[in-house]
N, C-alpha and C positions, 0 to 999 in steps of 0.2 A: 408688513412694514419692513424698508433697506434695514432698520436700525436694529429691531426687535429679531428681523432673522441672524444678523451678527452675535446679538447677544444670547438666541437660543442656542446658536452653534457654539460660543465659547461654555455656556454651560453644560451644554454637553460633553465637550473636553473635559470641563470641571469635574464631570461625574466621573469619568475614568480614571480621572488622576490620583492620587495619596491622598490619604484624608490628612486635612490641613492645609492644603496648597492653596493656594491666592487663585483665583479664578484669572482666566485671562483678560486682556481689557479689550474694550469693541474697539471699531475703526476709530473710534472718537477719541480714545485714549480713557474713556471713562468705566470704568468697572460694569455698569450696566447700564441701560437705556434708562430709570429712572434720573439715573445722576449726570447722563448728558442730558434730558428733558432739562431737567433743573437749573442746570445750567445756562441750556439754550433761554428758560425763560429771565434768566438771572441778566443774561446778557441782553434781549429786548429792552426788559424795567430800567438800567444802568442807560441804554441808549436815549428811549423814551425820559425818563430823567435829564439826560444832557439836550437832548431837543428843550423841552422847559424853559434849562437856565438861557439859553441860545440869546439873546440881544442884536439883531442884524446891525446896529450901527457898531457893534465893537468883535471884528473878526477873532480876534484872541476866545472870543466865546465859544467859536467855532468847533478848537482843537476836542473837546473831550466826544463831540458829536464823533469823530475821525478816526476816535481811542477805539472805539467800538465797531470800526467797518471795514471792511478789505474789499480791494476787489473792485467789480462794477456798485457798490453797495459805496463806499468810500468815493469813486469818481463824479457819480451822482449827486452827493452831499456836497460836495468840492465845489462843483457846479453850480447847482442848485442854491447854495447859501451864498456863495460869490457872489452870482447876481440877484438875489435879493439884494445883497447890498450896497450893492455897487446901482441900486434903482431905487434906492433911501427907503424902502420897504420900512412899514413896523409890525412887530408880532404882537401880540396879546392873547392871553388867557392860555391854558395850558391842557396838553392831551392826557387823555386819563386812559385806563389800560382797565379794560372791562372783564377780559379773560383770554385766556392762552392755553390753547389743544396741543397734543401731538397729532403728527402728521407723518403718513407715507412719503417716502422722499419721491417726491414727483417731479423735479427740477437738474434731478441729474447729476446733485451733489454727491462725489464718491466715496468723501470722504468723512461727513456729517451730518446735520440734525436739519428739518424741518421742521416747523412750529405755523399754527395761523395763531396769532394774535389781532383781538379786536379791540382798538382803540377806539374811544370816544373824542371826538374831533369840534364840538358843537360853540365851545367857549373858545376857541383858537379862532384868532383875527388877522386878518394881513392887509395893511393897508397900504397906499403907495405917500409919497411923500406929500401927497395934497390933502391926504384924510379918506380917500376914494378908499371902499374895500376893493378885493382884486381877489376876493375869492369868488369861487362859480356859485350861481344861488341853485344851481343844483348839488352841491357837495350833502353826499351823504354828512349825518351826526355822528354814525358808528361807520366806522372803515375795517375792514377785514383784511388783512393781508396774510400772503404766505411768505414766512422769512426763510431763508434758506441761511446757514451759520456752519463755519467748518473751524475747526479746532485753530489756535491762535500757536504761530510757531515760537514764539515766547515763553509760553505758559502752559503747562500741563492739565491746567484745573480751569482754562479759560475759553471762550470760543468768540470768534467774528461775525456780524453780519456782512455775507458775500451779495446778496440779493432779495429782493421783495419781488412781490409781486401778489394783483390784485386779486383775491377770492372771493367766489361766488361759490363754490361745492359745501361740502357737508364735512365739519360741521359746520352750521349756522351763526353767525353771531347774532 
């Protein structure tokens, strides 16, 4: 794993250093890949949460979905909930968050964390403005994706979702 070799290499440093020294921190800015993991998952729950309160007739719902994404991750959403509602969509029922792995950074990020998070999708509803669903009746219940998340240039202790994208590898949800 990109992340876990950053953080064996700073603790190796660690080892030579004086005893007491602060360990160096990974690319991530996080002291060890547990506490960027934590993060990374901190940051999904907080997004997944702002998807939730979402209300497509009232954009201002939007912004926290936004709070959370940079990037092509952020463009998409922009997108994405525009036209929802700018086509009177309505939402219902809310995604639930089954579990959250680490992950090899397989997407290229240089500078951050990879996570698959499985969402449960099954009670979420999109209808258009006639009452028609406009979901696919083949939508998976449990969605898996790979979030890709690179540190927030704001915040030390925070990170972004840059990109998703869809998982089938292992692990499994």
């Amino acid at each position: 794993m990109w992340l876990a070799g950053v953080v064996l290499a700073a603790s190796a440093l660690a080892g030579c250093a004086s005893e007491g020294a602060e360990p160096e921190p990974s690319a991530t800015g996080f002291a060890s890949e547990a506490e960027a993991f934590a993060a990374a998952e901190a940051t999904y729950r907080a997004y997944v949460d702002a998807l939730n309160q979402v209300d497509l007739s009232d954009p201002t719902t939007f912004e926290e979905v936004y709070r959370w994404t940079t990037g092509d991750a952020n463009a998409a959403a922009r997108e994405s909930l525009s036209q929802m509602h700018a086509k009177g969509w309505i939402k219902t029922g809310e995604n639930e968050i089954r579990d959250v792995f680490e992950l090899n950074n397989r997407t290229g990020v240089t500078a951050g964390v990879s996570i698959v998070a499985c969402t449960e999708v099954a009670t979420v509803a999109l209808t258009d403005s006639d009452g028609n669903s406009v979901v696919s009746a083949d939508r998976l219940d449990i969605q898996a994706w790979e979030v890709s998340l690179v540190p927030d240039p704001d915040s030390a202790t925070r990170l972004l979702i840059t990109d998703f994208y869809s998982w089938s590898g292992a692990p499994a949800c």
